[in-house]
N, C-alpha and C positions, 0 to 999 in steps of 0.2 A: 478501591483506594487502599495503601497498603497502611496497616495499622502501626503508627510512629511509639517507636518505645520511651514510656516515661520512667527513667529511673527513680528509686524509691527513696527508701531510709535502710536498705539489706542487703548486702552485697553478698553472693553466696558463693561456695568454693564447691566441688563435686568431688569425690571419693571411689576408690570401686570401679564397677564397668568395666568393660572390654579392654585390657594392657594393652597399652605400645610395645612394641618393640623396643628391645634395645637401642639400636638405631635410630628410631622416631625418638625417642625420649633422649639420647643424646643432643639432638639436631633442636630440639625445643628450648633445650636447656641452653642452648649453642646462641639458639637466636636471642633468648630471654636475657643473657650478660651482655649482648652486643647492644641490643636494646639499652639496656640500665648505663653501660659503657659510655654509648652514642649522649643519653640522656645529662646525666654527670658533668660530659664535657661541655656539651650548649648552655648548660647550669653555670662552669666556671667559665665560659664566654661573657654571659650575660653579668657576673661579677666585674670582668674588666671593666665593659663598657658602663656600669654606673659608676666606677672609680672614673671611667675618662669625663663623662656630663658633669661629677663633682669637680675635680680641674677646669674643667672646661667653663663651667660655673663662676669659677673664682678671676679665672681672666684678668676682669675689668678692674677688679681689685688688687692684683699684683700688680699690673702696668699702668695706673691710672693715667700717666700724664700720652701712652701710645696713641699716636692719631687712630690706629686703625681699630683700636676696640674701644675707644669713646664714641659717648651716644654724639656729640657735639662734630664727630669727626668732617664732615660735609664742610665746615667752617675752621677747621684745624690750615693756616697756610701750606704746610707741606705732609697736606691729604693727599695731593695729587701723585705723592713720591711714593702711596704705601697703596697695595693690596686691604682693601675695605673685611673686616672678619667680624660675623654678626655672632657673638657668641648666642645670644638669644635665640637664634634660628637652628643652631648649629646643637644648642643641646634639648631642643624637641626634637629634631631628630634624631642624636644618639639617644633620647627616651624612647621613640619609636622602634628603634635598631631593638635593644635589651628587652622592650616589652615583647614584638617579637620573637625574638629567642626565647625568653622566658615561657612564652606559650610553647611553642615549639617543643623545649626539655619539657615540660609538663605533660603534652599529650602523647610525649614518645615514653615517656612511664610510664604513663595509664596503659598504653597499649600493650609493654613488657608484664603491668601487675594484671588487667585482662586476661595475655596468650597465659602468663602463670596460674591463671587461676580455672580457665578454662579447661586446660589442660593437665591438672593438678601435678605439675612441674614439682612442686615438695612435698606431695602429700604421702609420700613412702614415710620419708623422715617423721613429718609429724602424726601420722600416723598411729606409726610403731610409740614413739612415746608416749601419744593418747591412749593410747591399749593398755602400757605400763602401769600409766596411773589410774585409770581405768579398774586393772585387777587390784591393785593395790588397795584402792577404796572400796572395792567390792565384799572384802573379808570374805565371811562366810557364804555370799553369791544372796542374791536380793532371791534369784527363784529357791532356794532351798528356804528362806523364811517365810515368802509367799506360799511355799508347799504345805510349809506347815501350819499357817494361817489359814491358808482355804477351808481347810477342814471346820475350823468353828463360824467361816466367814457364812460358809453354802447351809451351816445348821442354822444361823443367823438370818439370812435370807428367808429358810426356808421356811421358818418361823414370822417373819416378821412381814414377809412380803407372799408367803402364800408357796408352794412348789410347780403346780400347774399350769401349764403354761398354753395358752390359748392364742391361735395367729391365724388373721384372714384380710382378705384383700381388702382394701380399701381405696375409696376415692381419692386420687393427688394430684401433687401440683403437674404440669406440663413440663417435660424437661427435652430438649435439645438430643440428636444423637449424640455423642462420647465419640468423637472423631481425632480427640489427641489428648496428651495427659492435662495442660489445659483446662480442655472441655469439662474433663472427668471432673478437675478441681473445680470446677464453676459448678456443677450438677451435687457435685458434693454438699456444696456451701449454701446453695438454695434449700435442698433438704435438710440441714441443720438448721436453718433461718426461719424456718415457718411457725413457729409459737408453739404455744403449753398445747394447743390440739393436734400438735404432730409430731409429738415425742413419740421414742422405740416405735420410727418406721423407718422402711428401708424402701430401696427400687430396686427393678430388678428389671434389666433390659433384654430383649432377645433380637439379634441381630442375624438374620440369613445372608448367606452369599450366593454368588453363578449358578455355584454347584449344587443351592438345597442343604448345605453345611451349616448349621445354626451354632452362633457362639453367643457368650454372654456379659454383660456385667453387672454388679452386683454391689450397689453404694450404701456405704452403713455409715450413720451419722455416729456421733460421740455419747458421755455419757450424759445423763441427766437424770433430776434428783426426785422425779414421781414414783409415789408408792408401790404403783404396781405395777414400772417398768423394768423389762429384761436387761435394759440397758445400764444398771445403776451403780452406786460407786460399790457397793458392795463385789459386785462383780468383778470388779476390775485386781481383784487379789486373789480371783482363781485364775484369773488368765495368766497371770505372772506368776503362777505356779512351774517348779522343773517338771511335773509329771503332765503326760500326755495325757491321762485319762480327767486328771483334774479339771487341764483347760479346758478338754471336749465338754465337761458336765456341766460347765460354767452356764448359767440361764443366757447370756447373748448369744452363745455361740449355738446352744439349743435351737435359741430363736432364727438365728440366720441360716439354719443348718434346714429348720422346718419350712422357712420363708426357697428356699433352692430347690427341697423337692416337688414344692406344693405348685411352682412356675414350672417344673416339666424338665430341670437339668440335668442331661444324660451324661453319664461317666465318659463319655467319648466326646462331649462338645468343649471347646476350648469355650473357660472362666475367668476374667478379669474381676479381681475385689480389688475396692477402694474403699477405706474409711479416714475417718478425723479421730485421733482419740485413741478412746477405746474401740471404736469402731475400726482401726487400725489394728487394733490389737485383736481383732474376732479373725480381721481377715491376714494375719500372720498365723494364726492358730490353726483358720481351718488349709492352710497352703502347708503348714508341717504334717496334720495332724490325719487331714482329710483325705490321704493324697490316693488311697484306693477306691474312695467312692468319686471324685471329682476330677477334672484333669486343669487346674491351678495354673493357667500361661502367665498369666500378671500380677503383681499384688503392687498398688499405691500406698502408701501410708502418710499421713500429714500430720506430723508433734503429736508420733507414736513412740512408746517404749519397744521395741519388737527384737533386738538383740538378742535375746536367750534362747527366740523360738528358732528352729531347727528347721528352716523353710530349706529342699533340695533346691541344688543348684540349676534343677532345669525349669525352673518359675522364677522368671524374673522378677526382680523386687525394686521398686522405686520409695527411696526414703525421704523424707523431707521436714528438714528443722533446722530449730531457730533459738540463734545462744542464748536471749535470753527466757526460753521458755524450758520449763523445769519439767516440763512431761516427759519430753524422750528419753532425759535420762532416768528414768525412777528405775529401772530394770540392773542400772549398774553396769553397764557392758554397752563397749563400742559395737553396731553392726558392723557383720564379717564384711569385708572386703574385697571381692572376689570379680568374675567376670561379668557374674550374673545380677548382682549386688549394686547397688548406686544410691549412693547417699549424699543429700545435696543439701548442706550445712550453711546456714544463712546468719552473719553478724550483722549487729545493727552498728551503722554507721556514726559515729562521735557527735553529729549533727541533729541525731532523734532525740534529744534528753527529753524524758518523760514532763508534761508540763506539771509543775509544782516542788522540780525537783531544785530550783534556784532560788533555794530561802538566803535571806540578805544575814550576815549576822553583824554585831554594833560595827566591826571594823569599817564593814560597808556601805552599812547605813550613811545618807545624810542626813545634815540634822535638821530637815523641817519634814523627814519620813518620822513615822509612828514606830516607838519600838513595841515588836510583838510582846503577848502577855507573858512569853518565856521562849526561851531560844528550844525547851520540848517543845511547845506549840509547833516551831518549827519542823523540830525533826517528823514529829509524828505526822504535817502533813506531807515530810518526802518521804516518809515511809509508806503512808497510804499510795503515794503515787508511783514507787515501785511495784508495789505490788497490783496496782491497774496497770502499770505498762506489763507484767509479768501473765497476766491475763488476755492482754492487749496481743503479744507475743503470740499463745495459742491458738488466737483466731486463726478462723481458715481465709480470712483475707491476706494476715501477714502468708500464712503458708502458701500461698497464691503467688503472694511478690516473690518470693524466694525463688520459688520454679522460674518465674517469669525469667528473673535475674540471669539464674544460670540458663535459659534459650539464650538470654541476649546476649550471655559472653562469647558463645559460639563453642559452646561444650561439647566435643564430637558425643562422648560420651551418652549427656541429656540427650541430643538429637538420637541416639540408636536407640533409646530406651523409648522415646517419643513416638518412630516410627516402629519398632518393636509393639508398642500399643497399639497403633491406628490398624497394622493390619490386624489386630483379633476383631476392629469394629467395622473393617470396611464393606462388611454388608449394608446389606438394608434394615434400615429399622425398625423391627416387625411390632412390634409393641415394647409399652413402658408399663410394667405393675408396679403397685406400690402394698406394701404390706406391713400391720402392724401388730406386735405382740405385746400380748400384756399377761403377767402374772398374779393367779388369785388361788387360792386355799382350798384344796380338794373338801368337794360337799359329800357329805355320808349317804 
């Protein structure tokens, strides 16, 4: 049965990827006005015909004494001399006419703001000016203060949380093959999901094909806040470091760097990473940073900061975030744009208002509602509830619907990056390990 798509609360737009041609993007752009054109005009159609049902409406009122638009007309003596005209009948049906049309212009826009968004019809334009202010705001660049942050963050660390770093296989959940980015994101979001006993673990898959060619991938959850996890916030300010050597020393990247040779990953087997997060951010790091010990086909990322890192353009990079989630941007920089690059930006729809964001104030009130103890009461509880939807945003379910989104708009783009994925997985699924690291205080 084929699975029926439920649109969400996130409509996403795609960036990046494989360019059109001139011509192709002329021809889109071509169809996208006639569309809007076409749309516009069945718009000012359906304007006529509610001015005609208002006329038509009044009829009986302007000619009161006409046999032919009197209810009474049956019994008028010179009915028989007029053409019978039921305005009643006559403007449900021009209601009918306009409602049609009105539907009509409505989903020949959706299908223009669709092909435009699928096909990121303006996303040169806005782009470039995102980038502007982009640098603008970036001043001094967020990795040259993370540079120099690191430095007391990793003595921070290494104090507080021990330098050592200990990783072995462990028992985990069942996960599915990784047969499309999808998949990946679903396998993702289960090992995020599993509670405080499955924090800083990763999986790690090993896929054979026809040939005896074994590829990989490699799923890193996000961060969290255990004492003697690799995964922790401290970390996350060495990896948004500008220096390569920084990010390499960062404790995640250790860790996931230990957890790749310890499963058997040969510098010649094609590598797919996926993370959430900071997990995002290990596997942007080791696709810049790693690129002579690993050979990096894929990199996922889901409401990652990963812009600064310096991934080559022969690793594909799939990006994925959501306005209002405040993680991707913390790095200060748009991700590059390029062929190899796909960034798939998800806004939430006018129709998600976080619930508790619709505090009543006096204007609104009526008066047998209770006024709150102060109209702060109020704000403080939409403030609370931004910042749950801000939270809400990060999840790797919103990041789910995002992707999902841009499949259904029919993004050629998403689709090349999708099938770009499935063949690193479409072996067989030789095994799932899962492995977990933890950091603790070298003993004398």
């Amino acid at each position: 049965m084929m699975r029926q798509y439920s649109p969400g609360s996130l409509q996403s737009s795609v960036y990046g990827g494989k360019p059109f041609s001139t011509p192709e993007s002329l021809a889109c752009i071509t169809v996208v006005h006639q569309l809007e054109a076409t749309s516009e005009s069945l718009a000012r159609c359906t304007t006529h015909w509610r001015e005609a049902i208002m006329r038509t409406a009044c009829l009986p009122a302007q000619a009161p004494l006409c046999p032919a638009l009197s209810a009474e007309s049956s019994h008028h003596p010179g009915a028989y001399l007029h053409t019978l005209l039921q305005p009643t009948w006559l403007v449900a049906m021009l209601t009918e006419v306009a409602a049609s049309e009105q539907t009509l212009s409505d989903g020949i826009s959706e299908l223009a703001r669709l092909l435009a968004r699928a096909h990121s019809t303006y996303s040169h334009a806005e782009e470039t000016t995102l980038r502007m202010l982009a640098g603008l705001a970036a001043g001094f660049g967020i990795g040259m203060i993370a540079h120099g942050l690191s430095g007391y963050t990793s003595l921070v660390s290494a104090l507080k949380q021990g330098n050592d770093l200990s990783v072995r296989q462990v028992e985990g959940i069942s996960l599915p093959a990784a047969r499309s980015v999808r998949q990946a994101l679903s396998n993702l979001q289960r090992i995020g999901s599993q509670g405080d006993g499955y924090y800083a673990t990763i999986a790690i898959q090993r896929y054979v094909d026809a040939k005896g060619l074994a590829s990989w991938v490699v799923t890193i959850p996000g961060t969290d806040s255990h004492a003697d996890t690799p995964i922790g916030w401290l970390q996350n300010v060495e990896l948004m470091s500008d220096s390569a050597e920084r990010r390499m020393n960062a404790d995640s990247v250790r860790f996931v760097l230990a957890a790749m040779k310890e499963a058997g990953i040969r510098q010649s087997d094609k590598v797919a990473l996926v993370g959430h997060s900071q997990g995002g951010i290990v596997a942007a790091t080791i696709a810049a940073d790693a690129q002579r010990e690993y050979q990096i086909s894929h990199v996922i990322t889901a409401g990652s900061p990963v812009g600064n890192h310096p991934i080559p353009q022969k690793t594909w990079v799939t990006s994925i975030e959501v306005d209002r989630d405040v993680v991707p941007g913390l790095d200060g920089r748009r991700n590059p744009s390029n062929a190899s690059w796909l960034s798939v930006r998800a806004r939430t729809t006018s129709s998600a208002e976080p619930a508790g964001m619709a505090c009543k104030t006096g204007a609104d009130r009526t008066e047998t509602e209770e006024e709150p103890q102060s109209e702060r009461d109020c704000a403080v509880e939409s403030d609370a509830a931004v910042e749950a939807s801000k939270g809400e945003h990060h999840s790797m379910e919103k990041q789910q619907e995002a992707w999902n989104d841009a499949l259904h708009i029919g993004s050629p783009a998403a689709s090349m990056h999708d099938e770009h994925f499935k063949a690193i997985t479409s072996g067989t699924l030789e095994s799932t390990r899962h492995y977990q690291g933890r950091l603790h205080a070298a003993t004398g």
